[in-house]
N, C-alpha and C positions, 0 to 999 in steps of 0.2 A: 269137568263138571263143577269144581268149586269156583273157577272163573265167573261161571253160568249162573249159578247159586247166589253169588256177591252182588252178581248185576240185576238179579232177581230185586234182592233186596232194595238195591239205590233206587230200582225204578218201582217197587212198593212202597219206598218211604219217601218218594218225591213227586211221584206223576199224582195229578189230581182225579179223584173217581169220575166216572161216566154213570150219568143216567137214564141217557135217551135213549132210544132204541137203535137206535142207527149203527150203535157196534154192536159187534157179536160176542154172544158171551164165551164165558173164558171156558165153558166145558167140552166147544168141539172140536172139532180140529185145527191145530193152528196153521196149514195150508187153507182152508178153505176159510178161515179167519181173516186170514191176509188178503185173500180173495176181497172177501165184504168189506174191511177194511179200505181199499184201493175204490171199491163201487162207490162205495159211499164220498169217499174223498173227490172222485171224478165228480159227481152228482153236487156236492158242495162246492166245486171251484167255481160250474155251470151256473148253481144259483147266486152268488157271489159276482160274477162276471154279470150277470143278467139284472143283481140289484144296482149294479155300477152305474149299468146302460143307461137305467130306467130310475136314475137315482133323481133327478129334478120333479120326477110325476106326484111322490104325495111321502110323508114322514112316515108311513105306516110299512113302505120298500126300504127305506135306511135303518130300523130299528131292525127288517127282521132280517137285513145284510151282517148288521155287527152280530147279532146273534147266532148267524151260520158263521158268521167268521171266528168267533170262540168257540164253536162246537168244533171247527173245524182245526184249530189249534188244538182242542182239546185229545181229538181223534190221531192227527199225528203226535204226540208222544205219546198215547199208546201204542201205536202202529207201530211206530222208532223205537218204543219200549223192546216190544215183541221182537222184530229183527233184530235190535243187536242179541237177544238173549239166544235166537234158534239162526245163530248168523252162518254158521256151516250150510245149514238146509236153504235157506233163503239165497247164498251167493250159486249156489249149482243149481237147483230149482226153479227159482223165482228170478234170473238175470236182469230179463229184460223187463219186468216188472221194477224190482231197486232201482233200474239205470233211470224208467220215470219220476220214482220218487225222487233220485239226487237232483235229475232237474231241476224238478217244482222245488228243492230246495231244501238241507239237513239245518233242521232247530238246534238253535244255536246254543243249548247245553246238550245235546247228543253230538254236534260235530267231530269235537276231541277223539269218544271212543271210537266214532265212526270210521273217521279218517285212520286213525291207528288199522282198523278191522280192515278197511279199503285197499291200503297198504302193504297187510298184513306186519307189520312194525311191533306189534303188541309182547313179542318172548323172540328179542333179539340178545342172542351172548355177549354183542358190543355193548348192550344197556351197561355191562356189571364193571365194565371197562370205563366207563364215563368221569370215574372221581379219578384214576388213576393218569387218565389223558389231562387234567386240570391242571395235575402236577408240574407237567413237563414243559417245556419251553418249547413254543413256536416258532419258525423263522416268517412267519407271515406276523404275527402280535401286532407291531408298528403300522402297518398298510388296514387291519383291521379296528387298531384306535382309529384310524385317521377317520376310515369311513362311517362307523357308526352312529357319529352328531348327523349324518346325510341319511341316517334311516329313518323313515318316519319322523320327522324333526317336529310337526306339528301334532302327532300323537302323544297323549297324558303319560303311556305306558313309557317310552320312549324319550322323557323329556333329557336334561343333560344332567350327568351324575345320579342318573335314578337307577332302582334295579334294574329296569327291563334292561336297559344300554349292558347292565353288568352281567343279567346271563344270556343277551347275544354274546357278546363278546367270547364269553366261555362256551357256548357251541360252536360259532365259528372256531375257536383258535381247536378245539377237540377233533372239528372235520379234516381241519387242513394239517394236523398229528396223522390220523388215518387215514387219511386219501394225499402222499406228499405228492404226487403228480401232477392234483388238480391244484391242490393248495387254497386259496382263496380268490377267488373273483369279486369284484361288485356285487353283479345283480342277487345274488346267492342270499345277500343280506336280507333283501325285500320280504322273501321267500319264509326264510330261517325267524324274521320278525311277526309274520305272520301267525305261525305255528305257536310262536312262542304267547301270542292273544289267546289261543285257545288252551294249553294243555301246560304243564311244568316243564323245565327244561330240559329232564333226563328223555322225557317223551317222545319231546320234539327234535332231539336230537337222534333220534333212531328214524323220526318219523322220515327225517334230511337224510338220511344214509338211503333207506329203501328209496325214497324220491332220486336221488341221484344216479343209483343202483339198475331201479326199473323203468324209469320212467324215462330219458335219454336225457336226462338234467346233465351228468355226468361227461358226456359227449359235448353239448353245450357249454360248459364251462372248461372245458381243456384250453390250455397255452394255444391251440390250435384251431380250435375252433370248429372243427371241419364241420360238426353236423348244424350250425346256423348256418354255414353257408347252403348246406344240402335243404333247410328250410327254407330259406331264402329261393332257392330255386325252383324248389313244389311250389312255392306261395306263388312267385311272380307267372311260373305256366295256368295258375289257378285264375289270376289277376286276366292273361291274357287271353284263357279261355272262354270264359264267362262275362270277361267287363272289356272287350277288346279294347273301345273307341278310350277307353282310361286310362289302358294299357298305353295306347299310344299317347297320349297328352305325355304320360309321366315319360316317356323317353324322350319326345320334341321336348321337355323341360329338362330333362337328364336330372332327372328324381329316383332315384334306384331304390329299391324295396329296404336296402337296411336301411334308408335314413329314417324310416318311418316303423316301421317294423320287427326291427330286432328286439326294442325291448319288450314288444310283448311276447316274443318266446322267449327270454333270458329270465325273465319277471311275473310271465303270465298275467299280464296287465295290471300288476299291482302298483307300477309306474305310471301308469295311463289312466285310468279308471280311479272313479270313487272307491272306496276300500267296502261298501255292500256289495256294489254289483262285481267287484276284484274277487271279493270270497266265495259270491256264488258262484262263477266263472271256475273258482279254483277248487269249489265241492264237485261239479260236473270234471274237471285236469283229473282229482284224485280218483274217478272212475273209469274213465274214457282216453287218459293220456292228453296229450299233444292235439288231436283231433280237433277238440272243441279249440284250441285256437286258430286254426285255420280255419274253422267255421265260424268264429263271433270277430276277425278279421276282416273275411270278406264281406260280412254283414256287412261291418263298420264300411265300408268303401262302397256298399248298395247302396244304403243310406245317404250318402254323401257324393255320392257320383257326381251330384251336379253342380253344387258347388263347389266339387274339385276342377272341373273341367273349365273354368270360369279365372282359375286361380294361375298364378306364377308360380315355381319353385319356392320362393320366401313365404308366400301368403297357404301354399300348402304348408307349410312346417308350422306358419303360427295359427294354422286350422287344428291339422294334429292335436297342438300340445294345448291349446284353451279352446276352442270351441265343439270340440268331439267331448271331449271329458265331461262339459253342462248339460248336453243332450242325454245324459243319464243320468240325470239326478233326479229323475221321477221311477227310477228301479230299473231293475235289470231282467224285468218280464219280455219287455219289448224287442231286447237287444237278441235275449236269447232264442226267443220265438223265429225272429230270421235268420237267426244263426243254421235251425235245422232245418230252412228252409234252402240255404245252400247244398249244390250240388258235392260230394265230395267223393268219390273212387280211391277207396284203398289199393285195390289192383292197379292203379293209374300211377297210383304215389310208388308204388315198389318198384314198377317201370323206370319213373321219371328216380328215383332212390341208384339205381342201378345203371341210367345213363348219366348220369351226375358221379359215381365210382366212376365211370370210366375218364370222364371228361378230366377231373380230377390225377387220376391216372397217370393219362396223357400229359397233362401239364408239368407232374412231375417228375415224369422220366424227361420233358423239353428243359427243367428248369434243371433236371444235373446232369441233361447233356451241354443245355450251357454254361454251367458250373466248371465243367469239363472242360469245355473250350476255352471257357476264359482261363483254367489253370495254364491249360497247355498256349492260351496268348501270353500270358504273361511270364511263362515259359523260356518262349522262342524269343521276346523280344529281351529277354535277359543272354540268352545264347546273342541276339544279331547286336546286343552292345557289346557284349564280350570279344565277338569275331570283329564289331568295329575296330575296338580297341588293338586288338590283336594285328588287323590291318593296317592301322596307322602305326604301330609299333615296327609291323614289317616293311612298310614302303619307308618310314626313315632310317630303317637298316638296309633296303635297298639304293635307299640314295645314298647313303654312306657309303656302300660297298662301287657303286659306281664311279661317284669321284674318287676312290681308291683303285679302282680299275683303272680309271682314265691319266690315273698321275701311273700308275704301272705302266700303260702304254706307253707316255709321253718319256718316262723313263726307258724301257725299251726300244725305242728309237734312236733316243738318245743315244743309247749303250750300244746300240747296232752303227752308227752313224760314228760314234768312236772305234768300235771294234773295225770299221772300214778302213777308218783314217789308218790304225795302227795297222792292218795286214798289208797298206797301201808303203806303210814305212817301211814295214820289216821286206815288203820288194825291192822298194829300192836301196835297201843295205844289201839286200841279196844281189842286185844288179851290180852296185858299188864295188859289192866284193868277186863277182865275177871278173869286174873289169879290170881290177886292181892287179898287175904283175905278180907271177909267185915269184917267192924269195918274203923276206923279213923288211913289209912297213914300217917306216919310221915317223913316229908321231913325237908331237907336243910332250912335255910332263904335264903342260895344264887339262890337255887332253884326256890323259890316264887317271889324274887324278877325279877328275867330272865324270867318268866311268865308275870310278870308286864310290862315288858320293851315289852317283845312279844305284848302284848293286846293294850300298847299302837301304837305300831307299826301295827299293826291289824287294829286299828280306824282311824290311819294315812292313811291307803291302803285303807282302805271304804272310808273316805272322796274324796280323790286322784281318783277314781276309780268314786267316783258318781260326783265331776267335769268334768273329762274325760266326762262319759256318757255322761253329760249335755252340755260340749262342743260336742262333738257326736252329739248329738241331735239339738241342733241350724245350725250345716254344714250340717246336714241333709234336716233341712227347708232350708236352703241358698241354696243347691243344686235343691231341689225342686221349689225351685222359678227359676230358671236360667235355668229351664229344661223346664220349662212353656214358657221362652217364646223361646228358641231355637224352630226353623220351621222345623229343619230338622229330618228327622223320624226316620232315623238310632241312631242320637245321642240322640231322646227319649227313643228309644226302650234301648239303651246302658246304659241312663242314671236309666233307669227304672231294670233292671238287676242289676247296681251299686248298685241303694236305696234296693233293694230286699236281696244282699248279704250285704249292711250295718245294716241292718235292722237284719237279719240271728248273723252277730254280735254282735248287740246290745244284741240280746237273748241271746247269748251264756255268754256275761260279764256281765247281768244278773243274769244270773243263776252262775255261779260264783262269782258274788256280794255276793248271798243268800247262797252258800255252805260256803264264807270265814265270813259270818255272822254267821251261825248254827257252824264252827268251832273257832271263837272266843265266844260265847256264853258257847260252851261245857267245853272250857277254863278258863271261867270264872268260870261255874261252878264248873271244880275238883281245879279251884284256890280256891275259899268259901269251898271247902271240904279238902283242903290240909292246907288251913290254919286256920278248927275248932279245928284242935286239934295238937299236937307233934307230930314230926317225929320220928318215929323208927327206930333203923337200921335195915336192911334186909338185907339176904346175894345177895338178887338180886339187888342191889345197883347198884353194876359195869356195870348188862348189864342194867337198868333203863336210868344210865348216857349216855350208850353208846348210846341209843335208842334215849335220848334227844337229845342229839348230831345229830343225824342223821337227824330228825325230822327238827333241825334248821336248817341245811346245806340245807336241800328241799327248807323248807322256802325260805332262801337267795337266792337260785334257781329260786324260783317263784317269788321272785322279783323282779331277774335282768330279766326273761324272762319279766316280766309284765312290767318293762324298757325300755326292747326291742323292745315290740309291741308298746309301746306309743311314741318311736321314730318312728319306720318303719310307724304307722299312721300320726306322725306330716308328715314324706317324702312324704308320700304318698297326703295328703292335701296338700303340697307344689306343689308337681309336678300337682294338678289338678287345682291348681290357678293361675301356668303356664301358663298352657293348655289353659284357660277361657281368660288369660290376651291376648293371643298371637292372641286369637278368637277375641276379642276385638279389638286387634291392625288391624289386617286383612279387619274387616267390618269398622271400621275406613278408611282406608285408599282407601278401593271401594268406601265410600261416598265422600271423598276427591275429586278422580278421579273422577266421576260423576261430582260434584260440577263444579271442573274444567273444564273439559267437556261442561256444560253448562255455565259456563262464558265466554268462546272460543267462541262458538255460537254468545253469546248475543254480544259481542265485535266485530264479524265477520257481523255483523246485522247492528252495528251501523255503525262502518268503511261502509259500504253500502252506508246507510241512507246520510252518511256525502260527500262521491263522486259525490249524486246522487244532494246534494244541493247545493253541490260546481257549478258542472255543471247548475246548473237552476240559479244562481246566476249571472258565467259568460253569459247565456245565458240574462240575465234581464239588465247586464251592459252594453251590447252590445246594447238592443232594448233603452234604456236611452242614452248612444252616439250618436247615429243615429238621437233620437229625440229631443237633441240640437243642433247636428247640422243643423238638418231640420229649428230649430228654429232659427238661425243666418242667414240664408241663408233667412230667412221669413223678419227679421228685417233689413239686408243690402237691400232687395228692397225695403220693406216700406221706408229706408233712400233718397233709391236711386229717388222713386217717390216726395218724402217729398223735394227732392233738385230742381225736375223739375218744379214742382209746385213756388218753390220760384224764380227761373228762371225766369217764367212767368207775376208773380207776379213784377217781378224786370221791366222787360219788359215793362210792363201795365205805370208801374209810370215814367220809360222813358217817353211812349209816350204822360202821361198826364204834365208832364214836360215843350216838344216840343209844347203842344197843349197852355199848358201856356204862354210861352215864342211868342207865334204867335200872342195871344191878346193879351197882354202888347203892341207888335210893332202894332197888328191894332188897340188898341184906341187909340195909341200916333198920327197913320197915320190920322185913321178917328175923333178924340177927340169926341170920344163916353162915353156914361159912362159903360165902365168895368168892373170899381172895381170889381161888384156884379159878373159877370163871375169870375173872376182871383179868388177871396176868394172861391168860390163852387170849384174851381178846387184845391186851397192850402188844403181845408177841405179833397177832396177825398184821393187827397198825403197823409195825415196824417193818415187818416182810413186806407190805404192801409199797410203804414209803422208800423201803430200797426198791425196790421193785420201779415205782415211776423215777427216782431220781435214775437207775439207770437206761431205763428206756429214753428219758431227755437228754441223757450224756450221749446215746446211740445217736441218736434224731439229729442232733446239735454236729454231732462229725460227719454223719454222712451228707446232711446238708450243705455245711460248708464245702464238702470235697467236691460236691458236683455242680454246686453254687460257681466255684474257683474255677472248675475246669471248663463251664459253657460259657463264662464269662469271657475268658480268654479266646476260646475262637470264636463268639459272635457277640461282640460287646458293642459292633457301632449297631446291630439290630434287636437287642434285647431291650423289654421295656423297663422303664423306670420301677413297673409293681414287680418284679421276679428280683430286681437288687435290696430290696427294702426286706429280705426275709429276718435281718441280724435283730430287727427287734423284736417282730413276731417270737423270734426262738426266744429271747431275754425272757418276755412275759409267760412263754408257756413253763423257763426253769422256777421262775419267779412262782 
């Protein structure tokens, strides 16, 4: 009721009286008030519109037009008086009555509380919030300087470095503190400038909350956008159903509705439009929502139909933006009159609202299935370099391993092709010596001793031979362990085949060990049989010699073959310790990469960590500036009180002074005795003068002390008038 009361008053102390008869007086009911009021006003637009028509007929039609048009101003601010004061009863009551008034249009000093009432914005808890949001530091701030010279640039209110620029700015940066989601858009500004024409800026800024809040502003300015686009979609089913042959021109030109359109939903054509027919547009938004611009839109495009259809792409855009905009600058009567003349279905829109969710929907379950795919492409194509690599790593270990095979056969052949020759010898010694007579051969000493030289050469190749093995056998364990811990299955199974044909080997020079045993043994023994007794001559001498001869030449044979292979095995150990080495270097160098990897990370974490305390740091030195300078600004009053005080104090001893100085002249006059007065007043002087001299010793310390300590943490922000206090104190000890 006191709200009721106040408003009472403003529109008693500012609306102009009425005399005519046409309103109703103020004693009957204010529904049935409202009534006559609206009668009357319908019946004034009628004769207004009728003096328009008929205005060239005689001067005696134009005199009594402006005279219904002052009555007719005069009647609505009563009328707009009345509703805002009975605005409960009139918004449930009278609905669709108000919705014609907003039409016809809210006078422009009621708009402010209108729109608050409209809103309902008027006792929001965020208002009390509004100094405290000033305080704090935006991350939008910079993007909101930038654009503010782009608001209104050719508006007084608006100009550069003026207030209005400074308390948009301070709404915006307050929205985009409590809504950090939306944060700050462009068009917002349009909007927020607006507001800010009509009412102060704590107002306007609650007025932007509920605007965002209720009216789907909010949805419209997200990072995302989704519900221009969901406009964008009604609009163009709108476009197609009603203005088909337009529809179709704009797609043969591939003109899509936002190029034209969006910003009068982001803006509600406060981009587009005069800033009259922009406001009235936006008193109809503040009742009706979003509606009226899909109705004063497709107007726009009735109107223009036909010289859009005439137009290209380019010459539509510069229709748009200069020649739509002059067609209104005789008012926004005309525009809005066909605006209700468009068809529009709510029920159509919630349809088309909810086939647009789904379409929507669908795109975004297609855009992270293929989000999906493309992870899992680029996936696989990292697995099929890998298995490249892997492949070519294997086929030159395959080729490796075969020309290592292939020198293994050609050795084995070899070795097979020796081991011939020599069983082919060791017959014919066995032939030799069948044939030879028993009793005691008699050989050569040179004979015996070439036997000697053989057997020792024999024990040479066994020792040589059981080294080998035994080196054999230790790379065999070596291999064995290296095979253990390889994980991969192929190169066990490989390795496992290797040990199996090394192992195959070991047998075979073995058994070779034991056949070149049993044939130095044999040797030994026709040596102790050749040398128990003298050699005879025998006419088989020559082929004996010849036989030995042969015999040796095998030999030599089998040694360089036996040379052969314990090269072709050192190569062969060579080339697999390569192989192991290069395995080595390979997982060496993935754990590297890893490593690496995760030190990137760790470094990418803390560079974070370190932005993130940079920022809470400068955010801490800021709340610390603030609250020294709260704290000087604390200590210059206390000064400034501590001065008035001594003032007074100065004052007082004046007037005990005067009061002295009066009796000294009355006992001289009346030769009383005074004394005893004058000394109680000399006493008081003295109490009083200690008295301010300690109060200015007090003043004088605690100034400096807090003087010293704000100065130190915020001396490059302090002004010049808060350090100049030392001689203010001088003069007030003074």
């Amino acid at each position: 009721m006191s709200q009721q009361d106040s408003l009472s008053f403003f529109l008693s102390s500012h609306l102009p009286p009425v005399a005519h008869s046409a309103s109703p007086p103020l004693s009957c009911d204010p529904h049935d008030s409202l009534l006559l009021l609206l009668e009357t006003d319908s019946k004034t637009l009628r004769s207004v519109n009728g003096s328009r028509r008929n205005s060239g007929s005689s001067l005696v039609s134009s005199s009594s037009a402006s005279s219904n048009l002052s009555h007719l101003e005069e009647d609505s601010w009563i009328l707009w008086g009345r509703i805002v004061n009975e605005w409960e009863d009139v918004r449930k009551k009278k609905e669709k009555q108000l919705k014609e008034l907003v039409r016809k249009g809210i006078p422009h000093h009621f708009r402010a509380i209108v729109w608050q009432l409209l809103c309902s914005a008027q006792n929001l808890a965020i208002k009390e919030q509004y100094s405290e949001l000033l305080k704090m530091t935006s991350p939008c701030e910079k993007l909101i300087r930038r654009d503010i010279a782009r608001t209104y640039p050719e508006h007084e209110f608006f100009k550069e470095d003026s207030l209005g620029q400074e308390v948009l700015f301070n709404v915006m940066k307050a929205y985009s503190l409590v809504d950090r989601e939306v944060g700050y858009c462009q068009g917002s500004a349009f909007i927020v400038g607006l507001l800010l024409m009509q009412m102060p800026e704590e107002e306007a800024f609650c007025v932007f909350v509920k605007l965002m809040q209720d009216y789907r502003l909010r949805e419209l300015f997200k990072p995302s956008m989704a519900e221009l686009g969901l406009c964008m979609y009604q609009f163009e089913y709108m476009i197609q159903e009603q203005l088909p042959e337009l529809h179709v021109h704009f797609q043969a030109q591939s003109f899509h509705t936002s190029m034209y359109a969006s910003s009068w939903f982001l803006t509600i054509f406060l981009t587009s439009f005069p800033l009259p027919v922009a406001t009235r547009i936006f008193d109809i938004f503040m009742c009706e929502g979003l509606e009226i611009v899909f109705r004063v839109g497709m107007a726009i495009l009735q109107m223009n139909q036909a010289e859009l259809m005439q137009l290209d792409m380019e010459g539509m855009l510069q229709h748009f933006q200069k020649v739509i905009p002059h067609q209104l600058d005789s008012g926004p009567d005309k525009v809005i009159q066909a605006a209700y003349q468009v068809k529009y279905n709510a029920k159509k829109m919630k349809k088309l609202e909810k086939e647009y969710t789904t379409i929507k929907t669908k795109e975004m379950e297609e855009q992270v299935e293929i989000k999906r795919l493309r992870t899992e492409n680029r996936l696989l194509k990292q697995r099929i370099d890998t298995l490249e690599k892997g492949q070519v790593t294997r086929a030159q270990e395959a080729e490796e391993n075969y020309l290592v095979k292939r020198e293994l056969a050609t050795v084995k052949q070899h070795n097979e092709e020796t081991s011939a020759l020599l069983e082919q010898a060791q017959n014919n010694i066995r032939q030799l010596q069948q044939q030879q007579p028993f009793g005691n051969p008699r050989y050569s000493e040179e004979f015996i001793l070439q036997l000697e030289r053989e057997l020792v050469q024999a024990r040479l190749q066994e020792a040589e031979s059981q080294c080998a093995l035994k080196e054999m056998q230790d790379k065999i364990l070596d291999m064995e362990k290296r095979n253990s811990s390889l994980p991969d299955e192929n190169n066990v199974v490989r390795l496992r085949e290797e040990l199996i044909g090394v192992k195959l080997r070991e047998a075979e020079a073995l058994t070779g060990l034991k056949e070149l045993r049993q044939q130095v043994r044999d040797l030994e023994e026709h040596w102790q049989v050749n040398t128990s007794g003298r050699w005879k001559d025998s006419p088989r001498k020559n082929a004996a010699s010849e036989l030995q001869d042969e015999l040796m030449s095998v030999r030599l044979r089998e040694a360089e073959a036996q040379a052969e292979l314990r090269e072709i095995r050192q190569r062969m150990l060579e080339l697999e310790t390569q192989n192991q080495i290069h395995n080595n270097q390979l997982r060496r160098a993935e754990l590297e990469a890893r490593n690496l990897q995760e030190r990137l990370q760790v470094l990418t974490n803390q560079n974070k960590m370190l932005h993130a305390e940079l920022q809470e740091t400068k955010r801490k030195q800021a709340e610390i500036e603030c609250k020294n300078k709260e704290e000087v600004m604390a200590v210059r009053l206390r000064e400034a009180d501590n001065i008035a005080a001594m003032a007074e104090l100065q004052q007082q001893i004046s007037e005990l002074e005067i009061q002295k100085e009066e009796g000294k002249v009355q006992g001289q006059l009346n030769n009383t005795d005074s004394s005893q007065y004058i000394r109680d007043l000399k006493d008081q002087i003295t109490d009083l003068k200690h008295e301010v001299m300690s109060m200015c010793f007090f003043l004088s310390v605690n100034y400096a002390l807090c003087v010293g300590s704000s100065c130190t943490s915020v001396c490059p922000h302090t002004p010049r008038h808060t350090l100049s206090a030392t001689p203010i104190r001088s003069q007030v000890l003074l």
